[in-house]
N, CA, C and O of each residue as an XYZ file, in Angstrom:
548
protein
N     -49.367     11.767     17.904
C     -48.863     11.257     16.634
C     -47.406     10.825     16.801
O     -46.733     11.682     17.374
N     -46.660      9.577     16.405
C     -45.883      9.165     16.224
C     -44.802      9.527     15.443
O     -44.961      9.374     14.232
N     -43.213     10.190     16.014
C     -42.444     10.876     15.203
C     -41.648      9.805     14.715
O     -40.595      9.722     15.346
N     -41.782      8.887     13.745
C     -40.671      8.107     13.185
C     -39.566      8.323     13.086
O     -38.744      7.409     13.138
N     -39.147      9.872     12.876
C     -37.765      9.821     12.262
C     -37.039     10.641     13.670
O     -35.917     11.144     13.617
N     -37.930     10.659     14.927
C     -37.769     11.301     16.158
C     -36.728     12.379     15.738
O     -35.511     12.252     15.876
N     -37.365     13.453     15.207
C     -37.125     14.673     15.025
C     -36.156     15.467     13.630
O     -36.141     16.677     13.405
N     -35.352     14.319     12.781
C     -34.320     14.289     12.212
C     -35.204     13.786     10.428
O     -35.766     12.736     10.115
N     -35.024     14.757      9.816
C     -35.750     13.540      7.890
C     -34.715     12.290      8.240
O     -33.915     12.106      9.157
N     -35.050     11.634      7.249
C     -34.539     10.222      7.369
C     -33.353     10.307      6.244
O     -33.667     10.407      5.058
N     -32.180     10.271      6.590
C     -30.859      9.954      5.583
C     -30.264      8.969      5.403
O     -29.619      8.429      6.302
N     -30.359      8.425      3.975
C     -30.147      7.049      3.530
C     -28.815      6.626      4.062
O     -28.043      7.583      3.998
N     -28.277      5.614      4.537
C     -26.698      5.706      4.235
C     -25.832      5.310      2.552
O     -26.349      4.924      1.504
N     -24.832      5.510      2.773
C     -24.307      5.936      1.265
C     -24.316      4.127      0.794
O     -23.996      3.261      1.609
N     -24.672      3.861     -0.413
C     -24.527      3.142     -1.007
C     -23.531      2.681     -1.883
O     -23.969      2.888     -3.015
N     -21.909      1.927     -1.982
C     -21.675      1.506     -3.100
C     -21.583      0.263     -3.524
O     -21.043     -0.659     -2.913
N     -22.137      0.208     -4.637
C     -21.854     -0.794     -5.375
C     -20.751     -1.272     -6.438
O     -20.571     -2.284     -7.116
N     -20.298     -0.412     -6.304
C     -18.945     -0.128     -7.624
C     -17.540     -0.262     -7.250
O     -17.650      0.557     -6.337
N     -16.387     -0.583     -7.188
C     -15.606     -0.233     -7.131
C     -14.803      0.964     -7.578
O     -14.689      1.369     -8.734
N     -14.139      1.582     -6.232
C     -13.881      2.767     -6.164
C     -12.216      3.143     -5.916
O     -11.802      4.301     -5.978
N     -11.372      2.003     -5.635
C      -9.790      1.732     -5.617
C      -9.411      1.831     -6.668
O      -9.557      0.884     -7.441
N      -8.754      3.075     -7.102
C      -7.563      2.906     -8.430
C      -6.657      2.178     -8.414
O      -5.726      2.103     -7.612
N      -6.973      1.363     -9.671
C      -5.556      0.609     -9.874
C      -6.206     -1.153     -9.784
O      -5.870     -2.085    -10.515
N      -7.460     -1.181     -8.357
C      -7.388     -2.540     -7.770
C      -8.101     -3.370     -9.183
O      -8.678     -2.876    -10.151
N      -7.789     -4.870     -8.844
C      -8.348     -5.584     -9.567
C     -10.047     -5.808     -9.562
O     -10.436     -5.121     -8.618
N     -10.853     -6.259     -9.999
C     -12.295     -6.766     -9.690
C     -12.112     -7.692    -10.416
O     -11.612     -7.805    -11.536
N     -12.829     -8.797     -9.267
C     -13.162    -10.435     -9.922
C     -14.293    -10.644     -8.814
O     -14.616    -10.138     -7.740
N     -14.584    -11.343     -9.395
C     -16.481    -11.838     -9.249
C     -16.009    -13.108     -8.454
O     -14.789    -13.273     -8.459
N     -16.743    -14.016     -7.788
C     -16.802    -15.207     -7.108
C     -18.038    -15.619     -6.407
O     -18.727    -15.044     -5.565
N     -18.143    -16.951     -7.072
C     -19.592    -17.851     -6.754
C     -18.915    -18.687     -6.130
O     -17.699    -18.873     -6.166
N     -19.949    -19.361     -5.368
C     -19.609    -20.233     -4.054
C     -21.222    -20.862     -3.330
O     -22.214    -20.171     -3.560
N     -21.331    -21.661     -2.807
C     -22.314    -22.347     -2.240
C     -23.320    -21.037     -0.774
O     -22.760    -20.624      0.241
N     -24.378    -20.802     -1.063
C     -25.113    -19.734     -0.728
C     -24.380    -20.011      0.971
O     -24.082    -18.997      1.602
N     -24.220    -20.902      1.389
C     -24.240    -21.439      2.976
C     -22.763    -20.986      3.056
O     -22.259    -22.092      3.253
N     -22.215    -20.533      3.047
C     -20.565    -20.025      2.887
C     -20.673    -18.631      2.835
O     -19.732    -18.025      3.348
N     -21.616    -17.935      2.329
C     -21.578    -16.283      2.066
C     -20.748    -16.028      3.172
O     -19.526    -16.076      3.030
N     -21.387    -15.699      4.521
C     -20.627    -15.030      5.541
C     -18.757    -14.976      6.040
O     -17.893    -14.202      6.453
N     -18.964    -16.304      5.663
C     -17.635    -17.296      5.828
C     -16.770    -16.412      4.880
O     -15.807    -15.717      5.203
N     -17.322    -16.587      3.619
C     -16.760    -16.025      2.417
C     -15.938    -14.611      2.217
O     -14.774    -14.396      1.881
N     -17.116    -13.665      2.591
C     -16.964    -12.330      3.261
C     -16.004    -12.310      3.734
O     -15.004    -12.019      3.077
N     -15.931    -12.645      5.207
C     -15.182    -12.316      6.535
C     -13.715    -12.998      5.949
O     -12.873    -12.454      6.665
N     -13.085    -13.790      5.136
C     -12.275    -14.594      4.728
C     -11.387    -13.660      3.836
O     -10.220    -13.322      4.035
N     -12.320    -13.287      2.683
C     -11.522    -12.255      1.589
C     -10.884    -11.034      2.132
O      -9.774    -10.513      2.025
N     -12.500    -10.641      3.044
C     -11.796     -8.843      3.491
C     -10.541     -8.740      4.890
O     -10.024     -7.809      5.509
N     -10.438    -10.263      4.930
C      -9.143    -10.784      6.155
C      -7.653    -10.012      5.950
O      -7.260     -9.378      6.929
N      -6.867    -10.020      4.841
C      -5.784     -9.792      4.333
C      -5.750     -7.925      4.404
O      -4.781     -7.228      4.702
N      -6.826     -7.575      4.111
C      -6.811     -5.820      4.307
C      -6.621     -6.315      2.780
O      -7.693     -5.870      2.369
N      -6.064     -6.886      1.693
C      -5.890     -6.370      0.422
C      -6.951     -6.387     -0.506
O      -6.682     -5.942     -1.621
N      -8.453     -6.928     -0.239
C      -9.448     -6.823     -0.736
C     -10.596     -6.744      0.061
O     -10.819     -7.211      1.178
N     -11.391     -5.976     -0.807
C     -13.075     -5.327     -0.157
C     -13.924     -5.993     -1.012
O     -13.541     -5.885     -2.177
N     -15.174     -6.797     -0.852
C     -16.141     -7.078     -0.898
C     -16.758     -5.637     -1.524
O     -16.203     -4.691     -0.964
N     -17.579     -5.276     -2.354
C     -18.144     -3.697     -2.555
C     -19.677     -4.209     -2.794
O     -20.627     -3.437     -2.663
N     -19.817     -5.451     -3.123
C     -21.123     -5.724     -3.740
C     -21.319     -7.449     -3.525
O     -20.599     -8.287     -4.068
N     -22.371     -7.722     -2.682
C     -22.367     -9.540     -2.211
C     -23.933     -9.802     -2.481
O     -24.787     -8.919     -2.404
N     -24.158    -11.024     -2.780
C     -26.043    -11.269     -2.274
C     -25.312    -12.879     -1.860
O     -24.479    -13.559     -2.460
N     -25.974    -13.073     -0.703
C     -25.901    -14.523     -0.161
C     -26.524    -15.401     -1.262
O     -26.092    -16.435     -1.772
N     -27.486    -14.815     -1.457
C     -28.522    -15.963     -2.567
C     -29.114    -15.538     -3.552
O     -30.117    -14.828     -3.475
N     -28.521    -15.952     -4.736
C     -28.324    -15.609     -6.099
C     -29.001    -16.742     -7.022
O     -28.692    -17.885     -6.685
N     -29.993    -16.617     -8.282
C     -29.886    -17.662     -8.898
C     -29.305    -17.235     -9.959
O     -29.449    -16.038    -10.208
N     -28.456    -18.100    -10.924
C     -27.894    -18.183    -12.004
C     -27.883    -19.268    -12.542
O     -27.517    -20.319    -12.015
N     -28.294    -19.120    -13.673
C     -28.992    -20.582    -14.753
C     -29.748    -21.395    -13.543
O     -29.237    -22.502    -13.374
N     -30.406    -21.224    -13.015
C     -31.007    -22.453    -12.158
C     -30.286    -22.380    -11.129
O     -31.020    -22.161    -10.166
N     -29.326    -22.443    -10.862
C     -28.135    -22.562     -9.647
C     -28.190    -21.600     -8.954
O     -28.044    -20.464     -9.404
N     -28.489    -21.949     -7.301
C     -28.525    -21.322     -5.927
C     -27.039    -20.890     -5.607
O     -26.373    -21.765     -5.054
N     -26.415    -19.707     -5.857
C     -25.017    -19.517     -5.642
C     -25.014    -18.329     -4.466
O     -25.910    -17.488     -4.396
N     -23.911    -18.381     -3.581
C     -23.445    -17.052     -2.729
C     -22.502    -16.066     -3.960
O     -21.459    -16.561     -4.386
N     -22.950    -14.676     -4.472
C     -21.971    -14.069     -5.291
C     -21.152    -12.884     -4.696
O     -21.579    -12.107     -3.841
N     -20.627    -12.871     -4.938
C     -19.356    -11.444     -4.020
C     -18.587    -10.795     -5.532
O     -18.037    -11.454     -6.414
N     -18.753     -9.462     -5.468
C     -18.022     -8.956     -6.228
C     -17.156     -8.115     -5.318
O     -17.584     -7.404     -4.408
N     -15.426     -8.332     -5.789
C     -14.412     -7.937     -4.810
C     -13.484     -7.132     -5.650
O     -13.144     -7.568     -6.750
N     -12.955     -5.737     -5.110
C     -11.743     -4.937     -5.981
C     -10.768     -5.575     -5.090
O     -11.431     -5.936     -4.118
N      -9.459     -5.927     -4.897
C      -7.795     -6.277     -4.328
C      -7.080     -5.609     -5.070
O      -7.002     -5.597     -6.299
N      -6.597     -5.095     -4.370
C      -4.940     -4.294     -4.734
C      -3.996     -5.299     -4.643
O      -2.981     -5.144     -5.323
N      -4.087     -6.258     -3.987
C      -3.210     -8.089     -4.510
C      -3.798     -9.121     -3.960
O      -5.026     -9.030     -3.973
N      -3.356    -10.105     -3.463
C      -3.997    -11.528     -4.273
C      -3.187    -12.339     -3.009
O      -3.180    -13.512     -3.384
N      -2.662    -12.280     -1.996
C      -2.894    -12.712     -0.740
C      -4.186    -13.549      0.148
O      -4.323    -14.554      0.846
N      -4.836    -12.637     -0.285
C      -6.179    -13.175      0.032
C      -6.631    -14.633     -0.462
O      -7.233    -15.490      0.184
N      -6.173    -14.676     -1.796
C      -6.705    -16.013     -2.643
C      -6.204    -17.203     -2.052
O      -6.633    -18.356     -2.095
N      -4.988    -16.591     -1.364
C      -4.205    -18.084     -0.728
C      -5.190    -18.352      0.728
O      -5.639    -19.456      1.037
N      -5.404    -17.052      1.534
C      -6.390    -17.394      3.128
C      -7.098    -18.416      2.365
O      -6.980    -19.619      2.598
N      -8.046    -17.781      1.192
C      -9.144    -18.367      0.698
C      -9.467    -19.642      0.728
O     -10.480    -20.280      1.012
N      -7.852    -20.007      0.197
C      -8.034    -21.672     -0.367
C      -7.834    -22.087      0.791
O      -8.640    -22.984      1.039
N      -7.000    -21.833      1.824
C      -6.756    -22.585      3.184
C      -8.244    -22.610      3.967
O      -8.501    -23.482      4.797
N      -9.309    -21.418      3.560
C     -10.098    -21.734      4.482
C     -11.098    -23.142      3.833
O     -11.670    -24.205      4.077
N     -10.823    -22.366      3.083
C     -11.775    -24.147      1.754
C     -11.588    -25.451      2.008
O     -12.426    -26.337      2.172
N     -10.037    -25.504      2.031
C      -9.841    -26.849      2.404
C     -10.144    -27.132      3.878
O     -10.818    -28.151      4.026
N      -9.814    -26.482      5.019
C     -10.436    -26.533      6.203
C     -12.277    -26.712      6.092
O     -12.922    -27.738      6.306
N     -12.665    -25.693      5.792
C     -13.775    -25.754      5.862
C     -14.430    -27.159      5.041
O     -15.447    -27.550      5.615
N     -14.170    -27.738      4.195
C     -14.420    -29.419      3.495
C     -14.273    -30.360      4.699
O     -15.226    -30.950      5.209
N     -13.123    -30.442      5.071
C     -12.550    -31.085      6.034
C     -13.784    -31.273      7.338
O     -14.447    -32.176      7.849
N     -13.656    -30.318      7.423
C     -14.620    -29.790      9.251
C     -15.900    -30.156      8.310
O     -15.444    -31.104      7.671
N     -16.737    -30.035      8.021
C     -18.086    -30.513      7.317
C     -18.335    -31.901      6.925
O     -19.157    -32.672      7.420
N     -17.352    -32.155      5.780
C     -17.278    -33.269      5.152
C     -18.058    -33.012      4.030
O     -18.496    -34.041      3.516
N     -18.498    -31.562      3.265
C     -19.603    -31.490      2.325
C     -18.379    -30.833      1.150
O     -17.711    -29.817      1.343
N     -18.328    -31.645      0.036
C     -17.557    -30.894     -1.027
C     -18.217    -29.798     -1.342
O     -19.405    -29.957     -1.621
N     -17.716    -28.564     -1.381
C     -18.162    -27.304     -2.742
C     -16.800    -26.493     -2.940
O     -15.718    -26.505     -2.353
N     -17.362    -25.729     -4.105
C     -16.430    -25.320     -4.780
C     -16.106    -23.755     -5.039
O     -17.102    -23.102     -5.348
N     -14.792    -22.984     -4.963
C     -14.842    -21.503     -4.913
C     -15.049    -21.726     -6.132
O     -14.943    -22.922     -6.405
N     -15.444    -20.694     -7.469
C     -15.108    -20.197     -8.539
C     -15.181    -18.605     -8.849
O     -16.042    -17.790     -8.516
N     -14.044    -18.442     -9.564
C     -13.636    -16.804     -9.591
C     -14.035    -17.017    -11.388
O     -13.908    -17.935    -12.198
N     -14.596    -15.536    -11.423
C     -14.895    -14.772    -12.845
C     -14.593    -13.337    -13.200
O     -14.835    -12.390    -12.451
N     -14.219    -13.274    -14.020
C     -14.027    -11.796    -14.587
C     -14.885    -11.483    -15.379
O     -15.467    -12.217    -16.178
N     -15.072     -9.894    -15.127
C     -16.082     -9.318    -16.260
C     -17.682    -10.248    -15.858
O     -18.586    -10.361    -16.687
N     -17.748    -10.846    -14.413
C     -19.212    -11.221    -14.225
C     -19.113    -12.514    -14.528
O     -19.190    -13.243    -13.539
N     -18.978    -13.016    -15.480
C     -19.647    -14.283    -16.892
C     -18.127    -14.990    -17.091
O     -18.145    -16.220    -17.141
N     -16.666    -14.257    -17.222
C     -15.945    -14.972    -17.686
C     -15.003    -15.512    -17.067
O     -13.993    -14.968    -16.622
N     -15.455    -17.119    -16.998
C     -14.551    -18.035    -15.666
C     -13.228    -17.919    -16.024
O     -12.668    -17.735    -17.104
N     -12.746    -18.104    -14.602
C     -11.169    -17.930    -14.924
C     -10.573    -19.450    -14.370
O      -9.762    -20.072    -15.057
N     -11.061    -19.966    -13.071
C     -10.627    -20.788    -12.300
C     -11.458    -21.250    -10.808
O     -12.295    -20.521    -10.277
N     -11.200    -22.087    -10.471
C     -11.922    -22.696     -9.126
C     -10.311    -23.564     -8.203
O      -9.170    -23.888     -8.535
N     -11.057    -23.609     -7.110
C     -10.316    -24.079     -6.163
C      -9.977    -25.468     -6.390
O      -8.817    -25.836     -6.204
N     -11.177    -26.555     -6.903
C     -10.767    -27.753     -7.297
C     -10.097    -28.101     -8.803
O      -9.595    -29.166     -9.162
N     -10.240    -26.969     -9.493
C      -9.618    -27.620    -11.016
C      -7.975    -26.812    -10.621
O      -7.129    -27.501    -11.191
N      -7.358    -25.763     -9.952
C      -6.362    -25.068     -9.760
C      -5.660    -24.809     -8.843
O      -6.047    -24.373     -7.758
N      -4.276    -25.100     -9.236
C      -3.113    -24.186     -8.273
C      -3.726    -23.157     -7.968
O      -4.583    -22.622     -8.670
N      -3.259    -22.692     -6.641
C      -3.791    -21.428     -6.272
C      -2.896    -20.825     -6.914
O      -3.541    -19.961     -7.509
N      -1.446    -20.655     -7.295
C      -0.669    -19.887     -7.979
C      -0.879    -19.843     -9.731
O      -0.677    -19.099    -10.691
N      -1.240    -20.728     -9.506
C      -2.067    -20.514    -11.134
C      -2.906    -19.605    -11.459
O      -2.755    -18.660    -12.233
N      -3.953    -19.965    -10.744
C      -5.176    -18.977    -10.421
C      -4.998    -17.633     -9.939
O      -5.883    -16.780    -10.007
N      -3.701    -17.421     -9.388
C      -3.438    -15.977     -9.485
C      -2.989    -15.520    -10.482
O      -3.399    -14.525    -11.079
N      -2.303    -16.051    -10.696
C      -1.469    -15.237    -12.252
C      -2.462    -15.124    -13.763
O      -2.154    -14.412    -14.718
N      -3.659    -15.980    -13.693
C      -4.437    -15.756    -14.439
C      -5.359    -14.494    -13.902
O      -5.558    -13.512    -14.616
N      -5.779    -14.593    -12.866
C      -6.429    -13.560    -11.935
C      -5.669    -11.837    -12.481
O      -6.361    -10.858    -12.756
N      -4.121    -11.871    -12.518
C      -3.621    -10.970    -12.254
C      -3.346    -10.109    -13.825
O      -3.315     -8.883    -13.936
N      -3.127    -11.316    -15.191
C      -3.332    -11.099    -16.411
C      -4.693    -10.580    -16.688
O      -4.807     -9.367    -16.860
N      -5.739    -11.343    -16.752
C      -7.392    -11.107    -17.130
C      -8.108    -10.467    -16.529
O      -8.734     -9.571    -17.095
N      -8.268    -10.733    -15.062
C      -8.876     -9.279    -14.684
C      -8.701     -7.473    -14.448
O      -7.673     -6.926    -14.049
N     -10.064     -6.744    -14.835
C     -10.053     -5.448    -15.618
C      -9.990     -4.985    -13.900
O     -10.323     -5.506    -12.836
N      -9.405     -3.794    -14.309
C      -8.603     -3.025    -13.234
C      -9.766     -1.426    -13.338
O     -10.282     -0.872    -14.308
N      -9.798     -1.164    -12.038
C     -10.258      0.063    -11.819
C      -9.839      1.242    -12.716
O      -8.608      1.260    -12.728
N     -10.376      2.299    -13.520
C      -9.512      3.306    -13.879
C      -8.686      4.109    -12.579
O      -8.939      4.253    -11.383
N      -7.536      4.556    -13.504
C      -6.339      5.500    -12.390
C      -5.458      4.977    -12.614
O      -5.328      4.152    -13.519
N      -4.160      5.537    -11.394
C      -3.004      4.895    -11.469
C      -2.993      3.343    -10.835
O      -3.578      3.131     -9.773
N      -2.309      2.294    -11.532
C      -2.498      1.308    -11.419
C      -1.623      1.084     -9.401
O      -1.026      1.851     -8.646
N      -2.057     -0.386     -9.333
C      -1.448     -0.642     -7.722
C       0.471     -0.986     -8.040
O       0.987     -1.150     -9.146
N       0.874     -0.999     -7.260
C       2.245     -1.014     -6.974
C       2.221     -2.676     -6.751
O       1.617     -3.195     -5.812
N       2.911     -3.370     -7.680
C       2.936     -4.740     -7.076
C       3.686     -5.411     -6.485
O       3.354     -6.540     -6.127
């Protein structure tokens, strides 16, 4: 007979989905499903934000989106972001577009309608913050 778990019960590894950083921000971001990885590896670059919750391929209203939900303790990242965007257009030649949301549903900004310094400071007003002591800015 075949020992599947070769000798050991089977222990899930830990799951989160939540953000767990006091203080950090959470904002949501849709993006073209073919970018997920890109996407990922891009945000969690800076050390100032974690990815906690992603699906490459999402539908919403009809629309095939990559979604990432991310906590940051700051907003460094948003600038890699846009540099990799515009690179990444460039090197392809295929337009798409970042867009960041708060609270899931409520848009804040995208890479083609915004300053990236815009888009932070709205980022940094509107989006809901982890309970605890807030981050040091």
């Amino acid at each position: 007979m075949v020992q599947w778990w070769r000798g050991r019960p089977f222990q899930p590894k830990e799951k989160v989905t939540e953000p767990r950083t006091p203080g950090a921000w959470v904002v949501t971001i849709r993006s073209v499903p073919l970018r997920y990885d890109e996407l990922r590896r891009v945000v969690e670059s800076t050390g100032e934000a974690r990815v906690y919750f992603g699906e490459a391929l999402a539908y919403l209203h009809g629309e095939a989106v990559a979604l990432l939900r991310v906590e940051a303790t700051g907003f460094r990242w948003v600038e890699a972001l846009q540099t990799w965007w515009r690179q990444a257009q460039k090197r392809d030649g295929i337009p798409f577009d970042v867009r960041f949301y708060v609270r899931d549903r409520e848009f804040v900004g995208s890479f083609q309608r915004d300053q990236v310094e815009e888009l932070v400071e709205r980022l940094r007003d509107r989006a809901p913050r982890v309970g605890g002591v807030p981050v040091a800015q």
